[in-house]
SERO-4910 file (N, C-alpha, C, O; in steps of 0.05 Angstrom, whole numbers):
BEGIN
 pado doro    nc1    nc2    nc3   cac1   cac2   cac3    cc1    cc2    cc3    oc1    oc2    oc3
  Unk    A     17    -24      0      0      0      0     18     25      0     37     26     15
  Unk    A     13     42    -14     28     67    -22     16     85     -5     -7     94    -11
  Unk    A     26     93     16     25    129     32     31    148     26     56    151     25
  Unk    A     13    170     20      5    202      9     19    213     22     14    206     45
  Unk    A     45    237     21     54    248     32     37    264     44     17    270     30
  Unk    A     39    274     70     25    288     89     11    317     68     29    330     56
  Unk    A    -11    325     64    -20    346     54    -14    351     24     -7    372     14
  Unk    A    -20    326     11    -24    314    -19    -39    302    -18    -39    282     -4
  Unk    A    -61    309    -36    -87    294    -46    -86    274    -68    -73    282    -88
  Unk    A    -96    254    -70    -91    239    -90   -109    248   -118   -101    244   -141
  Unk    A   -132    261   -110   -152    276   -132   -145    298   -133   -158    314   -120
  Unk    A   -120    308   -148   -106    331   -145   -112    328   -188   -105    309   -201
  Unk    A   -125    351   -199   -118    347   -229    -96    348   -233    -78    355   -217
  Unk    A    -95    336   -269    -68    324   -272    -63    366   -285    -82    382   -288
  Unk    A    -34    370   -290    -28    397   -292    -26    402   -323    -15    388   -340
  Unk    A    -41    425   -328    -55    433   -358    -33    432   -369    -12    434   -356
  Unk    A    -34    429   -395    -20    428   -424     -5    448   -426    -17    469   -425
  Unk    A     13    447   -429     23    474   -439     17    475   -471     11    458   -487
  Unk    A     21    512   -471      6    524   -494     24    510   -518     47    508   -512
  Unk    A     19    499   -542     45    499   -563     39    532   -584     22    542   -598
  Unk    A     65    538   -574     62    561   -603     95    560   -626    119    556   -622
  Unk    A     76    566   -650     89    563   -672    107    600   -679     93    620   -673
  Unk    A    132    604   -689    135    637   -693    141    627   -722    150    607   -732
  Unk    A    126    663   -735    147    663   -758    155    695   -759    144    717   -758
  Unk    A    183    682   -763    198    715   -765    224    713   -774    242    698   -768
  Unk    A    222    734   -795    251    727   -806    274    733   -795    294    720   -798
  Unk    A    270    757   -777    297    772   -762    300    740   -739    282    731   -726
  Unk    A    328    732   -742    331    715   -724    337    718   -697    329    701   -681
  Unk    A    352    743   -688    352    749   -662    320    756   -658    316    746   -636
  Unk    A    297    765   -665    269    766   -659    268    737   -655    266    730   -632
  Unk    A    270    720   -673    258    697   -674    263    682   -650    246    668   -639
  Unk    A    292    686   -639    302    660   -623    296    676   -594    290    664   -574
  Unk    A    299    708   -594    289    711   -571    259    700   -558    254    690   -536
  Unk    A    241    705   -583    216    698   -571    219    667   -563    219    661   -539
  Unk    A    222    653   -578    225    624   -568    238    622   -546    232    601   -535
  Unk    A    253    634   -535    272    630   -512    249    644   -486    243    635   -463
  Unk    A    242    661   -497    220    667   -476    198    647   -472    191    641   -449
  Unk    A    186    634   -499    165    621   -484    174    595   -474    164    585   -454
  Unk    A    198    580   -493    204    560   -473    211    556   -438    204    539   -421
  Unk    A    229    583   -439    233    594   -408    214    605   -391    219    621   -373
  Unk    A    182    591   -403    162    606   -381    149    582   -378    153    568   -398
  Unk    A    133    570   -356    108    553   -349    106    560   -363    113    582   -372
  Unk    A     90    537   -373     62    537   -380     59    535   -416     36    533   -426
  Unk    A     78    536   -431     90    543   -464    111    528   -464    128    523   -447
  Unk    A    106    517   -492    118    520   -510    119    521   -535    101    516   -550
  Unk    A    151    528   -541    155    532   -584    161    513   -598    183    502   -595
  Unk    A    141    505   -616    145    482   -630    144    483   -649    133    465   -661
  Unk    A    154    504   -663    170    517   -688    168    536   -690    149    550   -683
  Unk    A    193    544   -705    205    575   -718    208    571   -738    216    548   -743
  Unk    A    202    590   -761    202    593   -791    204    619   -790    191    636   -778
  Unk    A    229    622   -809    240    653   -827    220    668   -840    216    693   -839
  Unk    A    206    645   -855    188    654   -879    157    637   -872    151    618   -858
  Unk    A    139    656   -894    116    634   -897    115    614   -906    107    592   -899
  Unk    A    127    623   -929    131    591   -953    143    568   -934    135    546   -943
  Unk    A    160    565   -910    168    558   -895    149    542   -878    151    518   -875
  Unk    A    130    557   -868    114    553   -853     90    537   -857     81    522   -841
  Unk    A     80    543   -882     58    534   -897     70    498   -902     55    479   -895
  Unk    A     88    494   -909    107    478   -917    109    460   -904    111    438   -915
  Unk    A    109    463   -869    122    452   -860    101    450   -829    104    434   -810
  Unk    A     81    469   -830     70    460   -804     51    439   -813     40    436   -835
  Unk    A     49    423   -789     47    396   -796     18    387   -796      3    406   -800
  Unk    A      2    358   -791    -31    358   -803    -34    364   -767    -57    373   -763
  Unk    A    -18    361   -743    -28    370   -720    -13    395   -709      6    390   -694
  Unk    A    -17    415   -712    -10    442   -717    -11    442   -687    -20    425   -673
  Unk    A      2    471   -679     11    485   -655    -18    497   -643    -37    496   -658
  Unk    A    -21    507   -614    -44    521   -611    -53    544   -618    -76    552   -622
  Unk    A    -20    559   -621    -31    579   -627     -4    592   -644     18    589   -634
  Unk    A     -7    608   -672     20    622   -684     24    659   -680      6    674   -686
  Unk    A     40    665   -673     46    680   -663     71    686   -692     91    672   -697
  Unk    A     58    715   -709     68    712   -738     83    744   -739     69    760   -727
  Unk    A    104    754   -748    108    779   -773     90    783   -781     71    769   -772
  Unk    A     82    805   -805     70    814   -829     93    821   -849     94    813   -873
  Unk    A    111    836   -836    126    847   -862    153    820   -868    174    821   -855
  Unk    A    149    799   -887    165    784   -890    170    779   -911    153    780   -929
  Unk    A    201    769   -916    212    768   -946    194    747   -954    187    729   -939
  Unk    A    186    752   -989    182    739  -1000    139    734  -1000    127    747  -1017
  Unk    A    128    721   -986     98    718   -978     98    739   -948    112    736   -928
  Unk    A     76    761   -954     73    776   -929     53    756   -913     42    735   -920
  Unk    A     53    771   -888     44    748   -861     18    755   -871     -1    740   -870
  Unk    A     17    776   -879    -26    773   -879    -33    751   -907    -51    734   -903
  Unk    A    -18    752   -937    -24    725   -947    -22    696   -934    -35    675   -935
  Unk    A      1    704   -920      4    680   -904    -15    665   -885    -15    641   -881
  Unk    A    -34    687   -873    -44    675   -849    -78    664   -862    -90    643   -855
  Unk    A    -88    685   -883   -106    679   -904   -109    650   -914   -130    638   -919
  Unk    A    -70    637   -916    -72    609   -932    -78    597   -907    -97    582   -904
  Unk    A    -64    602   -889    -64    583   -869    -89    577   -855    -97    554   -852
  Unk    A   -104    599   -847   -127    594   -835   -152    574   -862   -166    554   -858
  Unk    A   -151    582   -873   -159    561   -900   -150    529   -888   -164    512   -879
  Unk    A   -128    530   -890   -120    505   -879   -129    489   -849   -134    465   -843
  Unk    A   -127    518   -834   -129    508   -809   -138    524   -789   -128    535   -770
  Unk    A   -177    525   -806   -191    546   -798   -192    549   -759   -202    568   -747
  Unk    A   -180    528   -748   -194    539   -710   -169    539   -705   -165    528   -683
  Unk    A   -142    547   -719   -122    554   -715   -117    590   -710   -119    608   -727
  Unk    A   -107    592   -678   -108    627   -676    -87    641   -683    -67    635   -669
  Unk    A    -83    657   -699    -57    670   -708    -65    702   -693    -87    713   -694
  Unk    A    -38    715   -678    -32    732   -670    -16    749   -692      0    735   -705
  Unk    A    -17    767   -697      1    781   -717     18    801   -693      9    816   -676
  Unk    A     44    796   -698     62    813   -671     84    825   -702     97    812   -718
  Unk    A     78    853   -702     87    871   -717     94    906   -713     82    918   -695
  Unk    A    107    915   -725    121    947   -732    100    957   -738     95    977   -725
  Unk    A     83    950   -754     55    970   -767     40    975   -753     31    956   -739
  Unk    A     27   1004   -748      5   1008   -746    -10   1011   -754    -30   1019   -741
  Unk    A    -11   1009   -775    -30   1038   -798    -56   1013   -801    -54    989   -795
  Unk    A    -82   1028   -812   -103   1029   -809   -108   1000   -827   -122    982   -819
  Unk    A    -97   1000   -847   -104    981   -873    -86    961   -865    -99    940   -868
  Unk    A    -63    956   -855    -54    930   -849    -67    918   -834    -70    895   -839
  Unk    A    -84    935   -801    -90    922   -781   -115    906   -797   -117    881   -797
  Unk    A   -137    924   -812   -158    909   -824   -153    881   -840   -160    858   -835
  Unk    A   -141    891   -858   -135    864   -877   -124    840   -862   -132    818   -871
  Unk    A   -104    838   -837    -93    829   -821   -114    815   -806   -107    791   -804
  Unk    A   -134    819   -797   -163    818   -778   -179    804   -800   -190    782   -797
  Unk    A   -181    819   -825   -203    801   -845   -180    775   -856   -188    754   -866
  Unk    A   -159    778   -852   -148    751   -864   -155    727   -844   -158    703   -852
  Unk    A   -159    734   -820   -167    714   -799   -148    718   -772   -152    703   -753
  Unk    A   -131    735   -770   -124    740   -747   -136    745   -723   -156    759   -723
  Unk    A   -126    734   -700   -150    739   -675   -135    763   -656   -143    778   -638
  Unk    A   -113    758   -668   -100    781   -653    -80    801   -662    -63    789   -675
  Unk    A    -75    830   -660    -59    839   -660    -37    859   -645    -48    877   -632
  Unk    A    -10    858   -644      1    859   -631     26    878   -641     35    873   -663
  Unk    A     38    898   -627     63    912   -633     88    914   -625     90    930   -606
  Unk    A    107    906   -631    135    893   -629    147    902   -606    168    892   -599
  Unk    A    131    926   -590    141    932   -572    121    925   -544    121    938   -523
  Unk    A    107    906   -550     97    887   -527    110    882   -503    119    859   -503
  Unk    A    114    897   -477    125    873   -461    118    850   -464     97    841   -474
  Unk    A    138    839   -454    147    804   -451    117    789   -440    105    771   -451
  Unk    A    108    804   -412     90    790   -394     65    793   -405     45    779   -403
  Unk    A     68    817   -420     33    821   -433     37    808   -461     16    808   -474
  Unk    A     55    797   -473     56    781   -497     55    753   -494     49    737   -512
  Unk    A     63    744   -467     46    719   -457     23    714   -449     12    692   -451
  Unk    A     14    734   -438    -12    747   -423    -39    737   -457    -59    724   -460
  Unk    A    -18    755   -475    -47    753   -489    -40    729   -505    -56    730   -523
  Unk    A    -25    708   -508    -21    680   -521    -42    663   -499    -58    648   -510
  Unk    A    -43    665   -472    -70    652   -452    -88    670   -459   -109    663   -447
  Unk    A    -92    689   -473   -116    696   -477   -127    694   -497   -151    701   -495
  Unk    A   -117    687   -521   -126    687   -547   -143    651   -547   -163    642   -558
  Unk    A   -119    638   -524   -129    612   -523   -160    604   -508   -176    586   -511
  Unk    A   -157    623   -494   -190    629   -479   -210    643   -493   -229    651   -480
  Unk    A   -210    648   -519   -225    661   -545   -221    691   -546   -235    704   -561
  Unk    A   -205    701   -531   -202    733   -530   -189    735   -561   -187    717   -577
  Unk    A   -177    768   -567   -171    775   -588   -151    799   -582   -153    823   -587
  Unk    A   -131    786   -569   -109    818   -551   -100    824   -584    -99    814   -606
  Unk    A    -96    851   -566    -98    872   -587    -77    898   -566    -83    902   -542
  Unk    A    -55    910   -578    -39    932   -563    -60    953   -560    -75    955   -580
  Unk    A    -65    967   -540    -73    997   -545    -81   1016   -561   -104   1025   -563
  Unk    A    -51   1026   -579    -55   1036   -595    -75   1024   -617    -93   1035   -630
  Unk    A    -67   1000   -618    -82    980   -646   -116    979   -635   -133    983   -653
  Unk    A   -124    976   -613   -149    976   -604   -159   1001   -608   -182   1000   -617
  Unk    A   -146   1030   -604   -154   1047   -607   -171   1051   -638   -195   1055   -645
  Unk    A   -147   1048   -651   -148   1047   -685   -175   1034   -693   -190   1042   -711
  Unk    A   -179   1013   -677   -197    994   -691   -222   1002   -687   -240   1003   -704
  Unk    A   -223   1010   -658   -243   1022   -648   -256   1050   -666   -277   1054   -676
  Unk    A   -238   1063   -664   -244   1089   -702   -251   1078   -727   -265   1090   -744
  Unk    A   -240   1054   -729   -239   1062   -755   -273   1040   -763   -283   1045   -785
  Unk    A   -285   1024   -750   -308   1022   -745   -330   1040   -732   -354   1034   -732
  Unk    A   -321   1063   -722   -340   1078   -707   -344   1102   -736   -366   1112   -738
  Unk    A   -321   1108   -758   -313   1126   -781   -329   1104   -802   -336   1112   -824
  Unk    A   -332   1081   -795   -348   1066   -821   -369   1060   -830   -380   1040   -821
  Unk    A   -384   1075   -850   -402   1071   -853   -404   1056   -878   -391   1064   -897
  Unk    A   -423   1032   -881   -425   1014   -905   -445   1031   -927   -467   1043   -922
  Unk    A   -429   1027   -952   -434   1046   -973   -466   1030   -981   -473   1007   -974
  Unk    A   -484   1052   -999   -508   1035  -1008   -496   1017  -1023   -477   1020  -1039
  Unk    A   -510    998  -1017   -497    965  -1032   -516    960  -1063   -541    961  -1065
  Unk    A   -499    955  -1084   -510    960  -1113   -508    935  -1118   -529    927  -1129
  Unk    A   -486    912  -1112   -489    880  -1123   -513    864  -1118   -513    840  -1126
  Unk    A   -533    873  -1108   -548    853  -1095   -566    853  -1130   -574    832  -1140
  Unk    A   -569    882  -1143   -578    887  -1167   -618    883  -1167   -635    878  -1185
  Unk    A   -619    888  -1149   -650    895  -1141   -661    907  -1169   -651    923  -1185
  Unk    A   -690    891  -1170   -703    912  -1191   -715    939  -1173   -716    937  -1148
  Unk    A   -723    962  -1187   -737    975  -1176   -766    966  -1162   -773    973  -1139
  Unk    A   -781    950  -1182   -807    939  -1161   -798    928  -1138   -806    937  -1117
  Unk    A   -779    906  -1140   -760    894  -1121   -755    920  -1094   -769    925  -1074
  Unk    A   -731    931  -1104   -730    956  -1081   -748    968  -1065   -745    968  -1040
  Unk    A   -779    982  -1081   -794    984  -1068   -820    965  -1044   -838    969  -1027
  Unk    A   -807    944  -1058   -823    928  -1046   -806    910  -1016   -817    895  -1000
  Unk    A   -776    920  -1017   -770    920   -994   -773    943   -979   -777    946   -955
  Unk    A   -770    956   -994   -776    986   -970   -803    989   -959   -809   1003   -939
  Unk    A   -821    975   -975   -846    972   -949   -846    951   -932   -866    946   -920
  Unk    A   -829    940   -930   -834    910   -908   -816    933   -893   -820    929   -869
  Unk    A   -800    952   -894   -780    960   -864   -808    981   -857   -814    988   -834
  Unk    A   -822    989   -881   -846   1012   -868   -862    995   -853   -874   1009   -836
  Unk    A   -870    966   -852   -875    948   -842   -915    940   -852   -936    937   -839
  Unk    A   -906    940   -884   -925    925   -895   -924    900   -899   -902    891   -903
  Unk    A   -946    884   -897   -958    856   -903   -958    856   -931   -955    876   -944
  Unk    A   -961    825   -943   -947    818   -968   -983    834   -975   -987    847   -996
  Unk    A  -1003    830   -958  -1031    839   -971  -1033    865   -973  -1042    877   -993
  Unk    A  -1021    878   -950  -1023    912   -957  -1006    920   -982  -1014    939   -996
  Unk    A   -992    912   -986   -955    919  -1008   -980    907  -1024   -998    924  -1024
  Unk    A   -988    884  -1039   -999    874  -1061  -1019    904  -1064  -1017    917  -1084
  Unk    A  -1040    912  -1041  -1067    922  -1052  -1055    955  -1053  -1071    972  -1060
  Unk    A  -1025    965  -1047  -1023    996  -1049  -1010    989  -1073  -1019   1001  -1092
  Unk    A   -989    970  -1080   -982    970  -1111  -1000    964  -1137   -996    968  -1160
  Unk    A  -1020    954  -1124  -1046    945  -1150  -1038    918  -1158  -1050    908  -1177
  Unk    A  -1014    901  -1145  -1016    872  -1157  -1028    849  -1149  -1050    855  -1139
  Unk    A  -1023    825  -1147  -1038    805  -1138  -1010    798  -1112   -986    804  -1112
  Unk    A  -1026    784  -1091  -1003    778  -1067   -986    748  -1080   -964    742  -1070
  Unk    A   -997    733  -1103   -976    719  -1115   -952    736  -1124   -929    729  -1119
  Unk    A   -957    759  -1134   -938    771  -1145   -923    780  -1127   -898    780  -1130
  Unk    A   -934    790  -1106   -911    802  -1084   -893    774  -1068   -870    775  -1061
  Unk    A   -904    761  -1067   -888    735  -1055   -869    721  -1079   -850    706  -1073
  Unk    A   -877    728  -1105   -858    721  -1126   -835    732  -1128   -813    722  -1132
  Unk    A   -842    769  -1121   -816    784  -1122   -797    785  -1096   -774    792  -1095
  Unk    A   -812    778  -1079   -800    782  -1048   -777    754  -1045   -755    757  -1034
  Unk    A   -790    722  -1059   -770    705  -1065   -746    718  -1075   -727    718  -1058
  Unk    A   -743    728  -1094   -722    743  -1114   -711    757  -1091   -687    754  -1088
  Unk    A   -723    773  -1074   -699    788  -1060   -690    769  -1035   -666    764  -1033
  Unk    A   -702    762  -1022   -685    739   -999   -665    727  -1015   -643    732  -1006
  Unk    A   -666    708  -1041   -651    700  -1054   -619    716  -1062   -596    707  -1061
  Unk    A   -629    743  -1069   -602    764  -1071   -597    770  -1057   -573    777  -1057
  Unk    A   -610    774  -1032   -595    787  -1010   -581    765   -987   -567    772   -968
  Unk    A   -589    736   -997   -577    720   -982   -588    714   -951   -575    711   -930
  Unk    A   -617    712   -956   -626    709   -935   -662    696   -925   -676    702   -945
  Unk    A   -674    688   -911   -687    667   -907   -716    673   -899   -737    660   -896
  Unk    A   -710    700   -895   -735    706   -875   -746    741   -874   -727    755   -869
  Unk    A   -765    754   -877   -777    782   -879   -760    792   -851   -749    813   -857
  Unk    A   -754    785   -824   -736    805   -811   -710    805   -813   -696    821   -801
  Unk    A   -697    780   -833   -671    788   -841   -674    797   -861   -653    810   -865
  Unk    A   -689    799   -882   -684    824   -898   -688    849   -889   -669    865   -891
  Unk    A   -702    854   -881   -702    883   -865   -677    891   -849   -665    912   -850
  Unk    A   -672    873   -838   -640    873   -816   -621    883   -834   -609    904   -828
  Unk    A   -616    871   -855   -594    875   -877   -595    897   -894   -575    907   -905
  Unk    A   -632    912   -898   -629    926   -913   -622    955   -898   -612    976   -907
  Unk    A   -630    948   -872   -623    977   -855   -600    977   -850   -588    999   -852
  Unk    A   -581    945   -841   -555    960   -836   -530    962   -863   -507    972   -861
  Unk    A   -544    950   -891   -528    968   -908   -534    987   -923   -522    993   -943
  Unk    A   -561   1003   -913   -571   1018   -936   -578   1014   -956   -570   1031   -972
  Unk    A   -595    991   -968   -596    977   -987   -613   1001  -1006   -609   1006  -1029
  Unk    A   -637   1015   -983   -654   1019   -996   -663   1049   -990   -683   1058  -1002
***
């Protein structure tokens, strides 16, 4: 019979995983410092470094890291093509973008490529681990400054009237009375048609506008101005 050292529980959980993260960065003193940091912390580790994307793409494997922690500005494939292929590949894979840029159009494109996070090169150490446990808990760290930005440049955005959807005019007006909040019978008897006809044309627009039901069209047409 085996005896529990005095004030050790035997239903003690077993001790969490450490994080795996992947870098890519071409500057090698960047590269090997960060690895040196997360290997040298609980709780992490690096289970690859790559210079490049083409590198990366190449070479991370069919059971990928938890989380990549990437450049943008890199020879050869930039990190935001990069992270575009990769998440394709390995869509519940979280990529952090840790970069020099601030400007408005990298952070976006960076964010629409699939990034969950972004980050500026001048991160402390403890808050650049800070947000690798947090990206893993579904957050989206983001520096200051970069939160700031993002926060503008969504608050400065307004979605233009949208022309692809290619609405006929009966079409158009006949969504703009479902937001005035007509019935397919009122819209049929103020336009003079039959309510087959309004349920014929109203198909046609759920269809273009990509959607299933009279309060998501309305939802969509108010928040892009359709109409």
């Amino acid at each position: 019979m085996i005896e529990m050292m005095p004030g050790i529980s035997n239903n003690q959980p077993p001790p969490t995983a450490a994080i795996k993260v992947a870098i890519i960065e071409d500057l090698r003193e960047v590269r090997e410092g960060l690895a040196m940091l997360i290997n040298g912390t609980n709780g992490f580790s690096c289970v690859g470094r790559f210079r490049s994307m083409e590198d990366a793409i190449a070479n991370l494997s069919s059971e990928p890291p938890d989380v990549v922690l990437t450049d943008i500005g890199l020879p050869g494939m930039d990190g935001i093509a990069g992270i575009k292929i990769l998440h394709t590949k390995f869509p519940d894979l979280p990529f952090i973008a840790l970069t020099v840029y601030d400007d408005d159009e990298r952070i976006f494109d960076a964010l629409c490529a699939g990034a969950c996070g972004y980050l500026l090169k001048n991160t402390q150490p403890a808050r650049l681990l800070e947000s690798l446990r947090e990206v893993m808990a579904g957050g989206a760290p983001m520096s200051p400054e970069v939160a700031r930005r993002v926060i503008t440049l969504f608050q400065n955005f307004t979605p233009p009237k949208n022309s692809e959807y290619h609405l006929t005019p009966q079409e158009k007006e006949l969504l703009k009375m479902l937001i005035e909040g007509h019935s397919y019978k009122t819209a049929a008897y103020q336009l003079e048609i039959s309510i087959h006809t309004v349920s014929f044309h109203l198909r046609n627009v759920y269809e273009k506008l990509q959607v299933h039901s009279k309060s998501e069209a309305v939802a969509k047409a108010l928040r892009e101005q359709i109409v």
